[in-house]
Predicted model as a PDB file, atoms N, CA, C, CB and O in Angstrom, pLDDT in the B-factor column:
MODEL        1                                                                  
ATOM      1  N   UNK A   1      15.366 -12.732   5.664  1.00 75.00           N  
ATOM      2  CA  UNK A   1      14.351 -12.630   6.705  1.00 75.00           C  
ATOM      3  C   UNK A   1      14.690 -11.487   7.668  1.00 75.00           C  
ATOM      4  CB  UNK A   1      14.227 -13.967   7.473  1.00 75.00           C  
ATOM      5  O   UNK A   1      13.859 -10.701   8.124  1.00 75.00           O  
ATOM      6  N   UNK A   2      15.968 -11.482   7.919  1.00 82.00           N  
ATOM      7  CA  UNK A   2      16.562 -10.351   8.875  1.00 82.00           C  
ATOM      8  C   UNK A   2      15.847  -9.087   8.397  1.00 82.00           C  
ATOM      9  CB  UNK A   2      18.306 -10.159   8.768  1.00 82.00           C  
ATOM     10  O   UNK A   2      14.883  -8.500   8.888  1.00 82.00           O  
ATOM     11  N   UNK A   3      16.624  -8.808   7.238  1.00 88.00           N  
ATOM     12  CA  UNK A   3      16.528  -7.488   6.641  1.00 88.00           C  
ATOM     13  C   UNK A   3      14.932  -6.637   6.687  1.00 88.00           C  
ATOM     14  CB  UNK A   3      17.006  -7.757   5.097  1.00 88.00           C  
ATOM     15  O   UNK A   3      14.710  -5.455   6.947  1.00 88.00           O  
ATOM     16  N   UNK A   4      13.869  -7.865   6.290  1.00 92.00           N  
ATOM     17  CA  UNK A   4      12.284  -7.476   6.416  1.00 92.00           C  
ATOM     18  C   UNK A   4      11.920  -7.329   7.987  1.00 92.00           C  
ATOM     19  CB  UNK A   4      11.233  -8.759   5.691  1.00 92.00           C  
ATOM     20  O   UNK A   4      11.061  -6.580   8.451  1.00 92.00           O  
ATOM     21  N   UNK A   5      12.500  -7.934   8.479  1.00 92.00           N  
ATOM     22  CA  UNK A   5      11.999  -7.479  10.015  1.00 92.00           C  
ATOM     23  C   UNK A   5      12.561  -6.001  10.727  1.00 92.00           C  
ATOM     24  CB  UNK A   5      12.546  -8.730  11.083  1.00 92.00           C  
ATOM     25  O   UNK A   5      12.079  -5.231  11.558  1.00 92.00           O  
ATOM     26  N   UNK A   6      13.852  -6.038   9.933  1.00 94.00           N  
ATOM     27  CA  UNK A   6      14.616  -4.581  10.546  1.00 94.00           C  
ATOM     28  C   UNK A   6      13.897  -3.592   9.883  1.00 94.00           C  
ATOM     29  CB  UNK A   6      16.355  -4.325  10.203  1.00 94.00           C  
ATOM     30  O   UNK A   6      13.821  -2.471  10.387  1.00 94.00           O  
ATOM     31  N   UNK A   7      13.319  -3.868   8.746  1.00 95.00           N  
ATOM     32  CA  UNK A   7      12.526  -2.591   7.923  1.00 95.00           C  
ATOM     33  C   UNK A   7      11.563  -2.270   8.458  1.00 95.00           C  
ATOM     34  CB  UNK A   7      12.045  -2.749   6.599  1.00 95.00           C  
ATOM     35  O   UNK A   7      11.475  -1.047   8.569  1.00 95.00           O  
ATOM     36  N   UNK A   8      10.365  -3.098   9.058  1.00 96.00           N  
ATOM     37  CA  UNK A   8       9.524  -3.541   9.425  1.00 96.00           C  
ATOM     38  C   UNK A   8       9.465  -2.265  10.802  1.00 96.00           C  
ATOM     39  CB  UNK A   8       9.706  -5.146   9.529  1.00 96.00           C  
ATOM     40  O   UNK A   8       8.859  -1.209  10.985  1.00 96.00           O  
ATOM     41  N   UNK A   9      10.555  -3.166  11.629  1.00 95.00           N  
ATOM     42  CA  UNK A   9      10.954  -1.765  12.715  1.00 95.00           C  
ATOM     43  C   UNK A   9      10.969  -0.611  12.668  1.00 95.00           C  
ATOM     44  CB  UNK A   9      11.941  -1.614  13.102  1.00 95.00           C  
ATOM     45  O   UNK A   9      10.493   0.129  13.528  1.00 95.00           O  
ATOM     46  N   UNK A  10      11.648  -0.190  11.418  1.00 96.00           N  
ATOM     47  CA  UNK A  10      11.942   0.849  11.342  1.00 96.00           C  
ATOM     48  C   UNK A  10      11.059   1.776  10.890  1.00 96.00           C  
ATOM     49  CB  UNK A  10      12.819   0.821  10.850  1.00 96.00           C  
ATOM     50  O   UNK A  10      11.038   2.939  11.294  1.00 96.00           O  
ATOM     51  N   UNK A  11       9.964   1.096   9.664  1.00 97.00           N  
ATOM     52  CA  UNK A  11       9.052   2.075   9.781  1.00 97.00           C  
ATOM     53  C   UNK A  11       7.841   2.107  10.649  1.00 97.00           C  
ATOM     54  CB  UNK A  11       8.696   2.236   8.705  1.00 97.00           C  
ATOM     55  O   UNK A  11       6.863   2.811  10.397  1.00 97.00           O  
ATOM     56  N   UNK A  12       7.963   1.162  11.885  1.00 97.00           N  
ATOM     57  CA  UNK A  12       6.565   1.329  12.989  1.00 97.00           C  
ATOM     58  C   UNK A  12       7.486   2.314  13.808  1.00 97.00           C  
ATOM     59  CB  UNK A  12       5.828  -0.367  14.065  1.00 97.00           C  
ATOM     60  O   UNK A  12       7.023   3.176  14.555  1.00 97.00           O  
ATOM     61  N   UNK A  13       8.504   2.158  13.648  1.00 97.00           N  
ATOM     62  CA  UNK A  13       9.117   3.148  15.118  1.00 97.00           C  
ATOM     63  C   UNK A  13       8.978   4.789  14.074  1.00 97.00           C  
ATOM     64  CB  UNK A  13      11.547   2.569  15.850  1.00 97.00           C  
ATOM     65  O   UNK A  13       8.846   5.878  14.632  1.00 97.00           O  
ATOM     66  N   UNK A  14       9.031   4.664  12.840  1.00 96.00           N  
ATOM     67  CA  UNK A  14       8.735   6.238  12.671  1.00 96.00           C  
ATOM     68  C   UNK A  14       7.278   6.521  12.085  1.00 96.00           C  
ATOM     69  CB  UNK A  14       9.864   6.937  11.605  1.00 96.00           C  
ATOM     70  O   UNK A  14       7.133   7.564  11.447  1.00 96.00           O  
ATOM     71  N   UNK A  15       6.310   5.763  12.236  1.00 96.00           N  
ATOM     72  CA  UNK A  15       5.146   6.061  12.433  1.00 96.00           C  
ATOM     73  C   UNK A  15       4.563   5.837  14.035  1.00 96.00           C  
ATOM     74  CB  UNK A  15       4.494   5.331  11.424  1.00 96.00           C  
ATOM     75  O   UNK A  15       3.644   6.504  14.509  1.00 96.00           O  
ATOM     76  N   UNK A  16       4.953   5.263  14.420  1.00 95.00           N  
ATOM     77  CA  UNK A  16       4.848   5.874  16.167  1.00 95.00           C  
ATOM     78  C   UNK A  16       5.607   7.164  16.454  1.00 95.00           C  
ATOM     79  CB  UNK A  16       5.590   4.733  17.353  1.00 95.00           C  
ATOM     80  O   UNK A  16       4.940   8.007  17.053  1.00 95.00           O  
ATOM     81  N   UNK A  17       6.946   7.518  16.131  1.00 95.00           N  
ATOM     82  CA  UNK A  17       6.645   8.753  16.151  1.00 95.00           C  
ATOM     83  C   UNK A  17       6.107  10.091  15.681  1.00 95.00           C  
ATOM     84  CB  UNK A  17       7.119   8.820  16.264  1.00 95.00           C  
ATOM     85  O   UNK A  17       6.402  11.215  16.090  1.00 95.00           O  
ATOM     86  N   UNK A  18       5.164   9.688  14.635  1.00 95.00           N  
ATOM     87  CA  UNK A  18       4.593  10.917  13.883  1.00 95.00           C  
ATOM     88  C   UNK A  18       3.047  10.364  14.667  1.00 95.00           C  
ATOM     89  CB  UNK A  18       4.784  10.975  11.740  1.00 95.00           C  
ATOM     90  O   UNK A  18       2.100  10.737  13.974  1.00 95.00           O  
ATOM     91  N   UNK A  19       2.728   9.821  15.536  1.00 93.00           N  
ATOM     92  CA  UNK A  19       1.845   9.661  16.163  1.00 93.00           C  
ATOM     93  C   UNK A  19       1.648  10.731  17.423  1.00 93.00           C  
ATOM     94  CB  UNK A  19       1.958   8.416  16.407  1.00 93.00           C  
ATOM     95  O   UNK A  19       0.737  11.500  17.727  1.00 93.00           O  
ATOM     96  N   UNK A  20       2.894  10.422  17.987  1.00 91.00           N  
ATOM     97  CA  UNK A  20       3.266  10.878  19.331  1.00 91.00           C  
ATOM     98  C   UNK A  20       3.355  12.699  18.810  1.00 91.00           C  
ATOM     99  CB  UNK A  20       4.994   9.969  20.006  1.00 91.00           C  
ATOM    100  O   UNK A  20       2.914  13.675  19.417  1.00 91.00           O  
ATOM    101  N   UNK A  21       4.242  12.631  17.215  1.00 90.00           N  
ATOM    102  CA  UNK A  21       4.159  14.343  17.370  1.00 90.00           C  
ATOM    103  C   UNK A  21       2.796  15.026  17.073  1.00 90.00           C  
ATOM    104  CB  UNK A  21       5.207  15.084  16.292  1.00 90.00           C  
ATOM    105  O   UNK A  21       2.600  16.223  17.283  1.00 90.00           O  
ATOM    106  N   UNK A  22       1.708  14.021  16.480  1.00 89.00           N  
ATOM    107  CA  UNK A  22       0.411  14.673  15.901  1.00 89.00           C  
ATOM    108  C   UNK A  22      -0.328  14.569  17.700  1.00 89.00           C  
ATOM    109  CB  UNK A  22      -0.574  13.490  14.239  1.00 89.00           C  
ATOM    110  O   UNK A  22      -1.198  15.404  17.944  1.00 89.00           O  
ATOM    111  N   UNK A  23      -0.068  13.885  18.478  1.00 87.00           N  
ATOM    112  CA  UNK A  23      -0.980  14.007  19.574  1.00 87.00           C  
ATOM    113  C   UNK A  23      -0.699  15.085  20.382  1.00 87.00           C  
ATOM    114  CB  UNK A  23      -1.019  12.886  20.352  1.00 87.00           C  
ATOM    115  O   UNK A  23      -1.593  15.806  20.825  1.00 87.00           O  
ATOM    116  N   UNK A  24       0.996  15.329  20.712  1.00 84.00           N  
ATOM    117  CA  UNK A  24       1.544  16.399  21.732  1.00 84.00           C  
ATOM    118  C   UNK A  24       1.023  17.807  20.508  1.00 84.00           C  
ATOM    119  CB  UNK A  24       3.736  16.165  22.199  1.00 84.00           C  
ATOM    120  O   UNK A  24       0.820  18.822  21.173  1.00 84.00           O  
ATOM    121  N   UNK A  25       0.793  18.049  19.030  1.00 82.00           N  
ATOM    122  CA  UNK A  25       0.353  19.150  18.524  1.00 82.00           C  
ATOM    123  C   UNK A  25      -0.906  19.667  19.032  1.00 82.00           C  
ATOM    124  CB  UNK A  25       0.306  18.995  17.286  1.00 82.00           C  
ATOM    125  O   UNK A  25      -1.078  20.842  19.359  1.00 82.00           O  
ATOM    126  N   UNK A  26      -2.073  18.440  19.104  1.00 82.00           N  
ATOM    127  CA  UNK A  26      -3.418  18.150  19.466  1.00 82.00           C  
ATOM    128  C   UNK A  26      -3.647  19.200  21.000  1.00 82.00           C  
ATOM    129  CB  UNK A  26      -3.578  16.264  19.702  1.00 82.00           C  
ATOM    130  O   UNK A  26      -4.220  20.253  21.279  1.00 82.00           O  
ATOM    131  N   UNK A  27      -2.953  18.339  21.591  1.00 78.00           N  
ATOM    132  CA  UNK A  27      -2.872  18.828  23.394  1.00 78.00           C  
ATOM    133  C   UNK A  27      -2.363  19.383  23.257  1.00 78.00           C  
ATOM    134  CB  UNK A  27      -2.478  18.265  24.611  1.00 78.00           C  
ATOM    135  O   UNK A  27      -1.836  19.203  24.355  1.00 78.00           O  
ATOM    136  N   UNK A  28      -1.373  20.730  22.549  1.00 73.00           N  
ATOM    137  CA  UNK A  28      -0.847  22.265  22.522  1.00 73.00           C  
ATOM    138  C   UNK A  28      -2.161  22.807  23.036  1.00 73.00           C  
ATOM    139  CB  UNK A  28      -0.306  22.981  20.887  1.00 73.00           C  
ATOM    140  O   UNK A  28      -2.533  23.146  24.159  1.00 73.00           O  
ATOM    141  N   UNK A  29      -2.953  22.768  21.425  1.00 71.00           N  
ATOM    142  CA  UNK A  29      -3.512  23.252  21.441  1.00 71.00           C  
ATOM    143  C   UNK A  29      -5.122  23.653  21.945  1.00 71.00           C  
ATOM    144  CB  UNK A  29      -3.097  23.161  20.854  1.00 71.00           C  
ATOM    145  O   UNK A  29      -5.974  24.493  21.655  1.00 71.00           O  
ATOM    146  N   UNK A  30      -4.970  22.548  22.844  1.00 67.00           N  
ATOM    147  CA  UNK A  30      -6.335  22.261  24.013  1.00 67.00           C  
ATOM    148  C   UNK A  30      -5.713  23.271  25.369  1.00 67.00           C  
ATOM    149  CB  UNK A  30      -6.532  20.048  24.643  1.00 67.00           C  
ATOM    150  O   UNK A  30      -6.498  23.666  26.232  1.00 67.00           O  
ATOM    151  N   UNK A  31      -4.637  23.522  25.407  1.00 68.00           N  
ATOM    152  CA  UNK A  31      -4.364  24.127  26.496  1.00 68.00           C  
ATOM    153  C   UNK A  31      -4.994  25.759  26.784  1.00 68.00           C  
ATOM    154  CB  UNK A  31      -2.933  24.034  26.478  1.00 68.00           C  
ATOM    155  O   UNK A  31      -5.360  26.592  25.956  1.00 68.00           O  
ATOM    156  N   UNK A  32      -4.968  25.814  27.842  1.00 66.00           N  
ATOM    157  CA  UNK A  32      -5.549  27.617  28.104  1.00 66.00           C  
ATOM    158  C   UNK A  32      -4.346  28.537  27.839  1.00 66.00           C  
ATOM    159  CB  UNK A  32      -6.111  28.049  29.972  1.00 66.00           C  
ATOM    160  O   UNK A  32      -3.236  28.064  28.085  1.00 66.00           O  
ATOM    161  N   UNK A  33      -4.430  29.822  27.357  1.00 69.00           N  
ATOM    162  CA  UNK A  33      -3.018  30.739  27.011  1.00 69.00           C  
ATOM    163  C   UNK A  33      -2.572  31.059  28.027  1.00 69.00           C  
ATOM    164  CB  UNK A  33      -3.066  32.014  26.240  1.00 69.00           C  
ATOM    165  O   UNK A  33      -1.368  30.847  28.174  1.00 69.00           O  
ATOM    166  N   UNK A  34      -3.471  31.811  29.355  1.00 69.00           N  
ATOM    167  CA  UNK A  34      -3.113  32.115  30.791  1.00 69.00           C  
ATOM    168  C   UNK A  34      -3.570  31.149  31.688  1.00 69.00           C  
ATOM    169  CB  UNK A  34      -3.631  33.380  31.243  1.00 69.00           C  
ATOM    170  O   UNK A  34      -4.781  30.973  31.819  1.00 69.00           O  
ATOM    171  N   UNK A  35      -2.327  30.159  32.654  1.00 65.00           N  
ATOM    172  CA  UNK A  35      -2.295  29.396  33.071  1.00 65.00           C  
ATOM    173  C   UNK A  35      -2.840  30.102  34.812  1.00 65.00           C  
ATOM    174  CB  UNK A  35      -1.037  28.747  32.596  1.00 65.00           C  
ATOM    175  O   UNK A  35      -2.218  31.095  35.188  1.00 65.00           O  
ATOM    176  N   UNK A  36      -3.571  29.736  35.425  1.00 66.00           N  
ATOM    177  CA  UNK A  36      -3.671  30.184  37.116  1.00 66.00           C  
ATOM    178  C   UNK A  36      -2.563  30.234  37.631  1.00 66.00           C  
ATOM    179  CB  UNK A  36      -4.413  29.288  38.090  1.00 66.00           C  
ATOM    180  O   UNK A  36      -1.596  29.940  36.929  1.00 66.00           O  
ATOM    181  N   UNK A  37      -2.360  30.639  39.071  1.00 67.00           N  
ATOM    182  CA  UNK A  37      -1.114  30.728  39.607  1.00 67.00           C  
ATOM    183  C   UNK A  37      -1.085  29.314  40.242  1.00 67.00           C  
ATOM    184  CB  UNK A  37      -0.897  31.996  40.596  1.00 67.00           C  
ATOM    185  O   UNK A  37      -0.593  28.691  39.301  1.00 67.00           O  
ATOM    186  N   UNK A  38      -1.270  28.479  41.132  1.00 68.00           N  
ATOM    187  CA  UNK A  38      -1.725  27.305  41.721  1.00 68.00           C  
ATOM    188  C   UNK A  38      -1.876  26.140  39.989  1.00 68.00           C  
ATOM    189  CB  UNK A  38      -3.487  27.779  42.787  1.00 68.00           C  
ATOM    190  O   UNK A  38      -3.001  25.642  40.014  1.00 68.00           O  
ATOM    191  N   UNK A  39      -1.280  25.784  38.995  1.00 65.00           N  
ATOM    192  CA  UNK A  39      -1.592  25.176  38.487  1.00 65.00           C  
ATOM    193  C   UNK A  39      -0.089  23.796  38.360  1.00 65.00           C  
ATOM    194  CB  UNK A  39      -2.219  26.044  37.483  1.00 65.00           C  
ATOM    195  O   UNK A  39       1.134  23.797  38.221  1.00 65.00           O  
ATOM    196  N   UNK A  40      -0.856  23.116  38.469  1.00 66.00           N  
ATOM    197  CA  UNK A  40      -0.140  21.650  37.769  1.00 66.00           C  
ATOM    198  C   UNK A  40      -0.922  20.918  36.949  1.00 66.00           C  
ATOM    199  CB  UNK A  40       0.286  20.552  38.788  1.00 66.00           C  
ATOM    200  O   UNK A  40      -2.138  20.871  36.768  1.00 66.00           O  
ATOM    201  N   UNK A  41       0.350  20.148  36.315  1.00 64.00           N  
ATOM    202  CA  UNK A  41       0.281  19.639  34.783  1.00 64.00           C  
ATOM    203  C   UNK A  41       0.162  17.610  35.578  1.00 64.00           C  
ATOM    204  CB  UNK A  41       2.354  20.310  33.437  1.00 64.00           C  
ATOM    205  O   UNK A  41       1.071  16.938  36.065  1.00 64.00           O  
ATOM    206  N   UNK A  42      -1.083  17.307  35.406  1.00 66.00           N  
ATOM    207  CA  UNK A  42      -0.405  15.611  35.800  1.00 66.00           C  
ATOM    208  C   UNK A  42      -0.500  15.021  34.958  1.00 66.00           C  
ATOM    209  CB  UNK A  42      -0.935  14.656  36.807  1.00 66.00           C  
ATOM    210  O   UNK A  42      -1.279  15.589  34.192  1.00 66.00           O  
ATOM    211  N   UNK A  43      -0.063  13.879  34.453  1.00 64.00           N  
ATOM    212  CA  UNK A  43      -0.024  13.022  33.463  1.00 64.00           C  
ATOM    213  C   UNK A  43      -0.667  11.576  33.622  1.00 64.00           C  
ATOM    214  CB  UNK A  43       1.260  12.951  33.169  1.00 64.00           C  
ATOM    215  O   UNK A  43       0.285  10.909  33.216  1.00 64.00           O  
ATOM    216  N   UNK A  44      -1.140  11.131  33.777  1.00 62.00           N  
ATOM    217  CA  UNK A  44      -2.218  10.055  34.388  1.00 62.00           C  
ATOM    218  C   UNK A  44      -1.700   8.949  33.578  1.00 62.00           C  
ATOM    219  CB  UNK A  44      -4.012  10.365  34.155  1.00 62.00           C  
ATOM    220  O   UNK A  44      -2.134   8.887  32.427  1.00 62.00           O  
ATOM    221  N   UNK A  45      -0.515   7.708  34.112  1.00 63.00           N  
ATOM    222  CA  UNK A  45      -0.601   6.539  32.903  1.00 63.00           C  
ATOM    223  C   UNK A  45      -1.827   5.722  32.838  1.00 63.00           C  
ATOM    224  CB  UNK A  45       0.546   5.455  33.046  1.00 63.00           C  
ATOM    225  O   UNK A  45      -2.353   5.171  31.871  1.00 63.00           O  
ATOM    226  N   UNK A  46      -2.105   5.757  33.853  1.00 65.00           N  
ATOM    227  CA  UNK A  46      -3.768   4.593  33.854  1.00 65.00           C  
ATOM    228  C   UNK A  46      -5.071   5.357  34.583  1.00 65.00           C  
ATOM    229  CB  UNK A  46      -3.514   2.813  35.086  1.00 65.00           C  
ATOM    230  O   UNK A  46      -4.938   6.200  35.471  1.00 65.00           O  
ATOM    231  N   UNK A  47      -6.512   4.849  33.975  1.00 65.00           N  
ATOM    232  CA  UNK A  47      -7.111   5.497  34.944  1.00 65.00           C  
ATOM    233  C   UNK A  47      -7.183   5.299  36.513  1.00 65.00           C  
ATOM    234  CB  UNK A  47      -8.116   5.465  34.549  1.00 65.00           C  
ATOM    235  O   UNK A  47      -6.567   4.513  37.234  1.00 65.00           O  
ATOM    236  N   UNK A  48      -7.954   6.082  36.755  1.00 62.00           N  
ATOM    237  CA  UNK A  48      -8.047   5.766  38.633  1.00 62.00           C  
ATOM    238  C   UNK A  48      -9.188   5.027  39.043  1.00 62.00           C  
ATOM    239  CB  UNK A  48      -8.217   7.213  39.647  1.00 62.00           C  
ATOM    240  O   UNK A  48     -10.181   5.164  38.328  1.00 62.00           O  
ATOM    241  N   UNK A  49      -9.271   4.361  39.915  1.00 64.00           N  
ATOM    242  CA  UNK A  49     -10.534   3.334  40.483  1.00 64.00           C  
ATOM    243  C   UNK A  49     -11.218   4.288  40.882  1.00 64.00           C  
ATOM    244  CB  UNK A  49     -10.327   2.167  41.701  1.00 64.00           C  
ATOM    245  O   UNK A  49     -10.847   5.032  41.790  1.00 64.00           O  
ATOM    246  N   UNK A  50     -12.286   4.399  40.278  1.00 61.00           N  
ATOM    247  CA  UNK A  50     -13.823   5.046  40.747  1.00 61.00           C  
ATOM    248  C   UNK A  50     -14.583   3.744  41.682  1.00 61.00           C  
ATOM    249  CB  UNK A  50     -14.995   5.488  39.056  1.00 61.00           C  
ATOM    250  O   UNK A  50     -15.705   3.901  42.162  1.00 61.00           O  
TER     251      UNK A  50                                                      
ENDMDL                                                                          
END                                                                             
């Protein structure tokens, strides 16, 4: 029983990370080449109350 659960882990934790690298490829390439001078990067974990 051990052994199927450790496998189990092991391949969600390396398909979460081929998740994480196909999304940060995604958002490369949404970015602008010349950034403004005045620019920041925010990262938003949740949305905001409208």
């Amino acid at each position: 029983m051990f052994p199927t659960i450790f496998k189990l882990f092991v391949y969600l934790n390396i398909i979460f990370i081929i998740a994480v690298t196909i999304f940060l490829i995604f958002s490369k390439k949404n970015e602008p080449k010349v950034f403004p001078d005045k620019f920041s990067k925010k990262y938003l974990l949740k949305y905001p109350r409208l």
